[in-house]
FIPAGU-450188 format. One record per residue: residue in one letter; x, y, z of N, C-alpha, C in turn. Coordinates in Angstrom, 2 decimals. Atoms other than C-alpha are relative to their C-alpha. Layout:
// residues N
  rest     n.c1     n.c2     n.c3    ca.c1    ca.c2    ca.c3     c.c1     c.c2     c.c3
     A        X        Y        Z        X        Y        Z        X        Y        Z
...
***
This chain:
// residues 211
  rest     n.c1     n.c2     n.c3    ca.c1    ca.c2    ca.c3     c.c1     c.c2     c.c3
     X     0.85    -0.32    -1.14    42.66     9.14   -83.59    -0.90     1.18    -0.37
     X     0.77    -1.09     0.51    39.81    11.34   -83.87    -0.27     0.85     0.79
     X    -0.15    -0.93    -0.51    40.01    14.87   -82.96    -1.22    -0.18     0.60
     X     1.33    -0.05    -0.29    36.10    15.47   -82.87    -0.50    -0.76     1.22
     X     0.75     0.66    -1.75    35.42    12.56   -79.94     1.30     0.43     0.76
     X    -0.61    -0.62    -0.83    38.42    13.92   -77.93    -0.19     1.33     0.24
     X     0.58    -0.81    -0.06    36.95    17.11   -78.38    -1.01     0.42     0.78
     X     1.51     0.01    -0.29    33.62    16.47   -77.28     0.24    -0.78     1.36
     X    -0.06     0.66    -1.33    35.01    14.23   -74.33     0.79     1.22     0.93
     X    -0.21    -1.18    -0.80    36.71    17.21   -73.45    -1.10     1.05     0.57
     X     1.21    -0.43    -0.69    33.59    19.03   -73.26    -0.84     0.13     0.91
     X     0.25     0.41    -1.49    31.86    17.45   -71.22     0.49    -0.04     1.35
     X    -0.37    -0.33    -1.42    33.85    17.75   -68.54     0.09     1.06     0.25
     X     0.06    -1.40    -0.48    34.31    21.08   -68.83    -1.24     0.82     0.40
     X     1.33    -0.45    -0.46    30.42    21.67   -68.62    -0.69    -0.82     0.89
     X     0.46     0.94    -1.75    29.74    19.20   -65.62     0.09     1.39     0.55
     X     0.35    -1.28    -1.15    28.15    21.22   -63.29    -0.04    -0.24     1.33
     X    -0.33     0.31    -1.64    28.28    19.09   -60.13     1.21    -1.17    -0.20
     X    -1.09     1.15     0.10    31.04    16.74   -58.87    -0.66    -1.54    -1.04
     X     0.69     1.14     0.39    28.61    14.00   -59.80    -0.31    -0.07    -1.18
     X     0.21    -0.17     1.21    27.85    14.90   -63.20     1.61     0.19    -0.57
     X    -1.60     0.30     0.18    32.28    15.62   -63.24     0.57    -1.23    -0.28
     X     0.14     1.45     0.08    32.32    11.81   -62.42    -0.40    -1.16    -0.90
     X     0.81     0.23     0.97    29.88    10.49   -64.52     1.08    -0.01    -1.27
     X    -1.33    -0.19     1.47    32.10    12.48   -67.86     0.49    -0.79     0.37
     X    -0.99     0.66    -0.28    34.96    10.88   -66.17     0.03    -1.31    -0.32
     X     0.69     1.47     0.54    33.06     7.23   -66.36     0.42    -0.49    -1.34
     X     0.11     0.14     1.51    32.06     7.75   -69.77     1.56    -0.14    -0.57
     X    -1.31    -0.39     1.05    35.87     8.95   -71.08     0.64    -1.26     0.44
     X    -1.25     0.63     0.01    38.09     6.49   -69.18     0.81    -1.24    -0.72
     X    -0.21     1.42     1.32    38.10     3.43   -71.63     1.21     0.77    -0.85
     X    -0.68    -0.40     1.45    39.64     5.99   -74.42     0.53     1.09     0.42
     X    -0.98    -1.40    -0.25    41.13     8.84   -72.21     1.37     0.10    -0.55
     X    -0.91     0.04     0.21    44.37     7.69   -72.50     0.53     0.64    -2.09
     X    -0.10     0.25     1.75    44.41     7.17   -76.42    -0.43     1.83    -0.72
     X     0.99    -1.24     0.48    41.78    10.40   -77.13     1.20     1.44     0.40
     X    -0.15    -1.10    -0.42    43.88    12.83   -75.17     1.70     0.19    -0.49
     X    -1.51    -0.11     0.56    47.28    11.85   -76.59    -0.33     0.21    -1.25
     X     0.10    -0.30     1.29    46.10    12.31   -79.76    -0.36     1.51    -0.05
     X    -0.07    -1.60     0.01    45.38    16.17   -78.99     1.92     0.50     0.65
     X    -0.95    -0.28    -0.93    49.35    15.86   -77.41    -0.24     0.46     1.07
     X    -0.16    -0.48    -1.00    48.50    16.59   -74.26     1.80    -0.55     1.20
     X    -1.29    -0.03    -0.47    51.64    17.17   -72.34     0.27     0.05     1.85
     X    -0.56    -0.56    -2.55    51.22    17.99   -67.97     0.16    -1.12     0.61
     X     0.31     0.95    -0.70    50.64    14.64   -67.13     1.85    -0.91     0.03
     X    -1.28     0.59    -0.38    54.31    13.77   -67.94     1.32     1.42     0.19
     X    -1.00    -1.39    -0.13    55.86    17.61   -68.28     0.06     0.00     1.56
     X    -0.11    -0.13    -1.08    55.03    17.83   -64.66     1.28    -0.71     0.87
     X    -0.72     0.25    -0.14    57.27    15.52   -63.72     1.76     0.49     0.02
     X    -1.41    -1.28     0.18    60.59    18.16   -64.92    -0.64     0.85     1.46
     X     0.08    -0.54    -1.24    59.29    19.83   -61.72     0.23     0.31     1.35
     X    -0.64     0.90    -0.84    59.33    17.48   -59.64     1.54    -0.25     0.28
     X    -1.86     0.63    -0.08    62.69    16.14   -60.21     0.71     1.24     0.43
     X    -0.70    -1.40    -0.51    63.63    19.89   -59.77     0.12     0.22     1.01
     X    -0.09    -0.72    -1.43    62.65    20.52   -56.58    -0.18    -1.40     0.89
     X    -0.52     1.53    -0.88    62.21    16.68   -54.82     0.81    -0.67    -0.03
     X    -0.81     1.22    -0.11    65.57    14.41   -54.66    -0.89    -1.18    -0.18
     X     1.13     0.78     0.27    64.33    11.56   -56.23     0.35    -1.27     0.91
     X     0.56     1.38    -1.12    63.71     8.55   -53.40    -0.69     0.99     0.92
     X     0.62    -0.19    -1.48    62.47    11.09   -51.22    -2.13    -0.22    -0.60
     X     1.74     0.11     0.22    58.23    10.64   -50.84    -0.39     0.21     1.54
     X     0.76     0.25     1.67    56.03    10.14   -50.62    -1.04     1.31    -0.19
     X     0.31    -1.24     1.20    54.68    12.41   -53.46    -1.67    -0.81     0.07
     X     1.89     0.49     0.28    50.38    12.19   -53.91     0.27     0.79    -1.49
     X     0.58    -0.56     1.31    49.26    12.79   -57.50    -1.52     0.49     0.48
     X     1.52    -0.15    -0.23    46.28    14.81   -56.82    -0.88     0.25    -1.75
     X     0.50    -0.21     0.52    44.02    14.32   -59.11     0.30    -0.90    -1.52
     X    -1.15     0.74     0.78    45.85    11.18   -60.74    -0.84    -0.56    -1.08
     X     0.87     0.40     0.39    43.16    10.45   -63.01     0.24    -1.73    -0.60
     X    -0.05     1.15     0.26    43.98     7.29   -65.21     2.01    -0.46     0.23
     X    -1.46    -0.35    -0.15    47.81     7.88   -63.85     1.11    -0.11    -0.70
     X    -1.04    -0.12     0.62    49.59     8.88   -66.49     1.67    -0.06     0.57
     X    -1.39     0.04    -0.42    52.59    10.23   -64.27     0.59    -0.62     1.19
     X    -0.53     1.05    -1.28    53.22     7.51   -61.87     0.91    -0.80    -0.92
     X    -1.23     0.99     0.66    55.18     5.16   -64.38     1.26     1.08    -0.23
     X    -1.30    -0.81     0.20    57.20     8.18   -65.58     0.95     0.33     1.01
     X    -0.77     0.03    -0.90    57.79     9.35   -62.01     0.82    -0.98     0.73
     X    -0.68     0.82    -0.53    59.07     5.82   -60.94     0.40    -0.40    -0.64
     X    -1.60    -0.17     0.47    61.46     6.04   -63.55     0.97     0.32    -0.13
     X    -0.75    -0.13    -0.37    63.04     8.07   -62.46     0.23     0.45     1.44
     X    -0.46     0.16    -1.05    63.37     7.04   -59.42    -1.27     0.61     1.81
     X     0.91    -0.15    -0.82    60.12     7.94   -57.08    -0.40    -1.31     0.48
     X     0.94     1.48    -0.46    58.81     4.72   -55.45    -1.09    -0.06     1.05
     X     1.47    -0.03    -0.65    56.22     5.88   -53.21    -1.00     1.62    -0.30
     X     1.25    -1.45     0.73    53.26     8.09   -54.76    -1.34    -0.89     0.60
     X     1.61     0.33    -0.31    50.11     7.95   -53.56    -1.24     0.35    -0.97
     X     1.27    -0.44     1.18    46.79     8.56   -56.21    -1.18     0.72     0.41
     X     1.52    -0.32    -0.49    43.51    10.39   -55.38    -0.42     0.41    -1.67
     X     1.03    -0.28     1.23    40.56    10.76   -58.04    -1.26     0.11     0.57
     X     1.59     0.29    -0.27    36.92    11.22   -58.04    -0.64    -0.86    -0.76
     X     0.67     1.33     0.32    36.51     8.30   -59.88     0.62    -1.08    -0.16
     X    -0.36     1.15    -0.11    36.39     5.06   -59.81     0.54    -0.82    -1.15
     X    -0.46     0.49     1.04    36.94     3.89   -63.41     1.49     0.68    -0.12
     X    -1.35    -0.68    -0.06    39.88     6.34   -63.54     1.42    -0.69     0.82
     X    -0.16     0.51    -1.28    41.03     4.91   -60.26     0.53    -1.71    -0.64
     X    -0.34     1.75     0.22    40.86     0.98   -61.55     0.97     0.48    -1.30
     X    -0.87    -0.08     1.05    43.03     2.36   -64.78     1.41     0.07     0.65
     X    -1.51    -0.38    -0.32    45.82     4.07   -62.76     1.10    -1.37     0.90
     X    -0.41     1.76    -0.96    46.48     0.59   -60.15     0.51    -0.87    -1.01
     X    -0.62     0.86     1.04    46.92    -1.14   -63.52     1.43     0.42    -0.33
     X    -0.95    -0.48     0.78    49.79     0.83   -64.21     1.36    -0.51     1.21
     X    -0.82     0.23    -0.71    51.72    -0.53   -60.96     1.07     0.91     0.55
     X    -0.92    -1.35    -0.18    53.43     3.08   -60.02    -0.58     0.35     1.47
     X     0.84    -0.24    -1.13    50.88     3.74   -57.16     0.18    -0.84     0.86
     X     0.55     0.55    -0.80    50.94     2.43   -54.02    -1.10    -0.05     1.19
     X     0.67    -0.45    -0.52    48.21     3.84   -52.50    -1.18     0.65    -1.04
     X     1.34    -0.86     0.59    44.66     4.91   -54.22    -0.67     0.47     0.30
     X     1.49    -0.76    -0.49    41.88     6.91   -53.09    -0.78     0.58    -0.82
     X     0.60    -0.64     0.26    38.81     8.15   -53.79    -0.07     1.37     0.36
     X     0.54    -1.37    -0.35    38.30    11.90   -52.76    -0.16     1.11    -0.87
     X    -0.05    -1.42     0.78    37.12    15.39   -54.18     1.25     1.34     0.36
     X    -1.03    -1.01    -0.42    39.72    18.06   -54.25    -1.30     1.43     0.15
     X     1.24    -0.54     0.04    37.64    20.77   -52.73    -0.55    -0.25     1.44
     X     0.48     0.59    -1.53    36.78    18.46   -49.50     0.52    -0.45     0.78
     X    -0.91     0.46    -1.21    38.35    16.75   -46.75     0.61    -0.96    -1.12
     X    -0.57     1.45     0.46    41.16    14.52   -47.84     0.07    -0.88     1.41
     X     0.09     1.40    -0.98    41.73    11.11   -46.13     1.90     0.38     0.48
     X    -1.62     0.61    -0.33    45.24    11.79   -44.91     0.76     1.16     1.27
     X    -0.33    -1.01    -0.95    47.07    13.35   -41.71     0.59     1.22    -0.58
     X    -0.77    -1.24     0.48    48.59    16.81   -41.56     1.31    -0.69    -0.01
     X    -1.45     0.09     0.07    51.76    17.17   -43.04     0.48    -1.67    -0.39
     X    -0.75     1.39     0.34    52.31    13.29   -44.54     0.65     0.13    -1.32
     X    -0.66     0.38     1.35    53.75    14.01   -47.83     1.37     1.12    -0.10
     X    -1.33    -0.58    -0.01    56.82    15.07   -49.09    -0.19     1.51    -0.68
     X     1.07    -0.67     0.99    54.90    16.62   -51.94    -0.84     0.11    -1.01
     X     1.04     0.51     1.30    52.07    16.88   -54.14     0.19     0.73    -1.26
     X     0.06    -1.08     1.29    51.67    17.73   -57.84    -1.32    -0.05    -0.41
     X     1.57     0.24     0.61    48.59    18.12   -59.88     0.56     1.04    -1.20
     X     0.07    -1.25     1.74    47.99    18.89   -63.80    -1.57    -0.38    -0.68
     X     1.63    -0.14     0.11    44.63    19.48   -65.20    -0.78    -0.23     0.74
     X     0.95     0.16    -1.07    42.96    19.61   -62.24    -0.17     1.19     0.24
     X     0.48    -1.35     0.07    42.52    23.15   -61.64     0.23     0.80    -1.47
     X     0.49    -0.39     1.59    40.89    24.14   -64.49    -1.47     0.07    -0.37
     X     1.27    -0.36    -0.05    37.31    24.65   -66.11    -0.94    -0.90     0.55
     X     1.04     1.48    -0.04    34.78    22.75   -64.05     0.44    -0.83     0.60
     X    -0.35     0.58    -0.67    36.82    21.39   -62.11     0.49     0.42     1.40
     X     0.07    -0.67    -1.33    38.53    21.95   -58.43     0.02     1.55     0.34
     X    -0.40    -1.02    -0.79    38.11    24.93   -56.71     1.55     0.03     0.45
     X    -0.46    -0.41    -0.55    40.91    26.86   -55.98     0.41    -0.02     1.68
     X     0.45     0.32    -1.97    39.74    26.30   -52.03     0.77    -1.15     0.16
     X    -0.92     1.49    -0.30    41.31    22.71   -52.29     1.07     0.31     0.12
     X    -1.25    -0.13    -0.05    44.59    24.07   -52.11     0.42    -0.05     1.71
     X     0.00     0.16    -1.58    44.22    24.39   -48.49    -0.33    -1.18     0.61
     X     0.13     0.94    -0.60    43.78    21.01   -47.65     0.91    -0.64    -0.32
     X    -0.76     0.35     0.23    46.19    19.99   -50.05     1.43     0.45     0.67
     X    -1.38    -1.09    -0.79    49.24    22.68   -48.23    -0.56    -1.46     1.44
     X     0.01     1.15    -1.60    47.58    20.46   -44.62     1.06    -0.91     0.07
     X    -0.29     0.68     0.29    48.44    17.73   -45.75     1.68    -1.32    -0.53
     X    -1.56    -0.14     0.13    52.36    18.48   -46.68     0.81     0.12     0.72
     X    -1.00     0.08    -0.97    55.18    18.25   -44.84     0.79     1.78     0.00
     X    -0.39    -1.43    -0.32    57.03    21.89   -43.71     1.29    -0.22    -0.78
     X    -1.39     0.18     0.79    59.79    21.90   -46.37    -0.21    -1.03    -1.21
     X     0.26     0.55     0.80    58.11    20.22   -48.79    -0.70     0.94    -1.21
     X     0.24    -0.70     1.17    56.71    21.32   -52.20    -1.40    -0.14    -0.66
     X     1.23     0.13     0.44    53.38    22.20   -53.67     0.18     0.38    -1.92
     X    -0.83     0.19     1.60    53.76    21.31   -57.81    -1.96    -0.09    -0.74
     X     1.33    -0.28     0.42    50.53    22.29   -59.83    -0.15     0.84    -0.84
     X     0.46    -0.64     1.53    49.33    23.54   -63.15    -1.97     0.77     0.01
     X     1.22    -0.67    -0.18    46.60    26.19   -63.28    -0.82     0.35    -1.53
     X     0.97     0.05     1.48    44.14    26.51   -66.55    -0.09     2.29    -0.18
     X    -0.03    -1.46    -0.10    44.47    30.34   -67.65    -1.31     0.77    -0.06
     X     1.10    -0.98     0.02    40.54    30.89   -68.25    -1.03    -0.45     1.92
     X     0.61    -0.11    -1.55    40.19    30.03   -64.08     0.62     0.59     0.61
     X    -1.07    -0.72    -0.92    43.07    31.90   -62.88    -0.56     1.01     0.29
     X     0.58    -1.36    -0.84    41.21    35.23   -62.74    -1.59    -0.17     0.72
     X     1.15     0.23    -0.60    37.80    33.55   -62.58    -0.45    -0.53     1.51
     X     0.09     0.68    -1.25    38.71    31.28   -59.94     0.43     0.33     0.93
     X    -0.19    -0.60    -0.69    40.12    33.73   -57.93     1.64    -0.74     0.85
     X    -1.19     0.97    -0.18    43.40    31.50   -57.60     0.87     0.77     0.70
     X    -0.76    -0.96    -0.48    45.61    34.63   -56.89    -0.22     0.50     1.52
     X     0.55    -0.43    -1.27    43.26    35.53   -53.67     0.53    -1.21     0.97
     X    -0.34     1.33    -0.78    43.91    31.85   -52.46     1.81    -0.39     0.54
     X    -1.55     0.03    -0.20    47.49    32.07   -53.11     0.64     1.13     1.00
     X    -0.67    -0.81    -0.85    48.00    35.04   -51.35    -0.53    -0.07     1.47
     X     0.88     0.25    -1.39    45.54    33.95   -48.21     1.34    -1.27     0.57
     X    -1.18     0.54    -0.53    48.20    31.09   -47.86     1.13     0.67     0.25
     X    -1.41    -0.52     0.02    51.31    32.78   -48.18     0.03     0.56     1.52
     X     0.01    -1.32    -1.43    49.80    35.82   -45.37     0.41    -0.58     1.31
     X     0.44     0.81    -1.59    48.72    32.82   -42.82     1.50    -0.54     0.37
     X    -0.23     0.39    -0.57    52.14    31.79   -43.47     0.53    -1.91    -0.65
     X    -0.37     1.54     0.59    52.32    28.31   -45.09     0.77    -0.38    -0.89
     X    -0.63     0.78     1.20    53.69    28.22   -48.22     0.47     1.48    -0.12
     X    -1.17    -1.05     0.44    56.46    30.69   -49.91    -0.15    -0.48    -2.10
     X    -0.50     0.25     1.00    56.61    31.18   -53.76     1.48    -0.39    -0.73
     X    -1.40     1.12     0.58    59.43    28.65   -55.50     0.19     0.23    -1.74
     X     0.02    -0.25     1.25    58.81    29.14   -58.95    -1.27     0.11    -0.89
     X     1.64    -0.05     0.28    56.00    30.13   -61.23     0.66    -0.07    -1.45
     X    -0.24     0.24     1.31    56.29    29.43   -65.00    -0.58     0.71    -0.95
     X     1.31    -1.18     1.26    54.92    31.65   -68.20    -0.78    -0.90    -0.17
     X     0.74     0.61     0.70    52.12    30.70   -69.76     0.49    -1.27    -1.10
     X     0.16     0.51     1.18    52.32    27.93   -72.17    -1.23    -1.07    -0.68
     X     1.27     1.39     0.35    50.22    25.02   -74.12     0.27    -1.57     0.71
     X    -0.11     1.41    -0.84    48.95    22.07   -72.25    -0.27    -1.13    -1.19
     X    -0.10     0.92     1.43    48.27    20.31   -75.90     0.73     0.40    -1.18
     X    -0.55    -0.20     1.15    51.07    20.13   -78.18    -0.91     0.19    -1.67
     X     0.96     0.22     0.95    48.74    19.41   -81.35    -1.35     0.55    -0.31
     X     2.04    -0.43     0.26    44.80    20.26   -80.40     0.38     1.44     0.39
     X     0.66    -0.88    -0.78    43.47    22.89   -78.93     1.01     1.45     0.39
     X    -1.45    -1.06    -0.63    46.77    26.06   -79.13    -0.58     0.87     0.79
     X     0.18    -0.75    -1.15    44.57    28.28   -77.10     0.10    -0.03     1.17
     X     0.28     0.79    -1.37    44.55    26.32   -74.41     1.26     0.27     1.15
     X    -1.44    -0.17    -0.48    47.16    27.58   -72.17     0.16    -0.19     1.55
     X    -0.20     0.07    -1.33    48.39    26.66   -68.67     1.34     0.96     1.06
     X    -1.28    -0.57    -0.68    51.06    28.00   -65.72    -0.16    -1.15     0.80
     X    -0.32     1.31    -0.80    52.89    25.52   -63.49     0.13     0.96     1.13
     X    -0.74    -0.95    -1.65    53.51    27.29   -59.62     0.43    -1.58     0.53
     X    -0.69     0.21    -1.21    55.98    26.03   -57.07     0.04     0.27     1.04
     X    -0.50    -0.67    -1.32    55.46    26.69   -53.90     0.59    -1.04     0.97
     X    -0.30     1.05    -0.76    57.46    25.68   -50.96    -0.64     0.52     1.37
     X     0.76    -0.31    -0.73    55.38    24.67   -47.96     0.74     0.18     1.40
     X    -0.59    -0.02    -1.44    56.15    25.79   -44.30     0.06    -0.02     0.78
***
């Protein structure tokens, strides 16, 4: 597999400057995401999952992947033992990949960032990995995503370390906590989100539980 076009498909997304130009990358990559991005080891899309299992009993749901792109961790999670996950993406090629994978029962389109499609409080709990990160959601989406959760449920999410101070992530986290919603559960050191490519590249997982 070749570093150089997983490289460069990484790029691009990281320098999309509107959702629509985010999308677009997204387009372009999803044929060879899968293939391109395992060949840098990328690891959140199934590490996340050790999280999960930590803090959800597994039948309870249902769990949303925000940000499920070509849904890596829907087969893993309904192996062991999840059977209702729901998907959101901002795209549509992404979107027709993850349905193939038969883990999802539920897909959507939406931006993290904007209104989701779903009542307060319907999930058990959500995760997300590479989604907050360069160029991608705001920080701000976290507050729709907490809505959205059930009071005793769990917010499971991997943060990119060159948006954590930029993106003001810490201000957001502590604006929830004040109002009240969510409680810190566990927060993880730093480590690498690609075994192989890219060792600078470093992420944190947080736990919070919502309330």
């Amino acid at each position: 597999m070749n570093f150089d076009k997983a490289n460069a498909a990484l790029d691009s997304v990281y320098t999309a400057d509107t959702p629509e130009a985010l999308a677009s990358a997204y387009a372009e990559w999803a044929a060879t995401y899968d293939g391109e991005t395992a060949s840098l080891g990328y690891l959140l899309p199934f590490l996340i999952t050790a999280w999960v299992a930590r803090h959800v009993p597994a039948g309870e749901g249902p769990l949303l992947d925000a940000g499920c792109g070509t849904g890596l961790s829907g087969p893993s999670l309904k192996a062991l033992g999840y059977g209702d996950i729901a998907g959101l993406d901002l795209s549509d090629d992404m979107l027709k990949l993850a349905g193939s994978r038969n883990a999802y029962g539920e897909l959507k389109k939406a931006m993290l960032g904007g209104p989701l499609p779903w009542p307060d409080r319907h999930f058990r709990a959500f995760f997300s990995t590479g989604v907050f990160t360069i160029g991608h959601a705001p920080a701000s989406g976290l507050h729709e995503l907490v809505r959205i959760t059930k009071s005793g449920g769990h917010a499971i999410f991997t943060v990119r370390d060159q948006v954590f101070e930029s993106g003001d992530f810490q201000a957001v986290f502590d604006e929830i906590t004040q109002a009240g919603k969510w409680r810190l559960a566990e927060e993880s050191p730093w480590f690498r989100c690609y075994a192989i490519g890219d060792p600078e590249a470093l992420v944190k997982t947080f736990v919070f539980e919502v309330v």
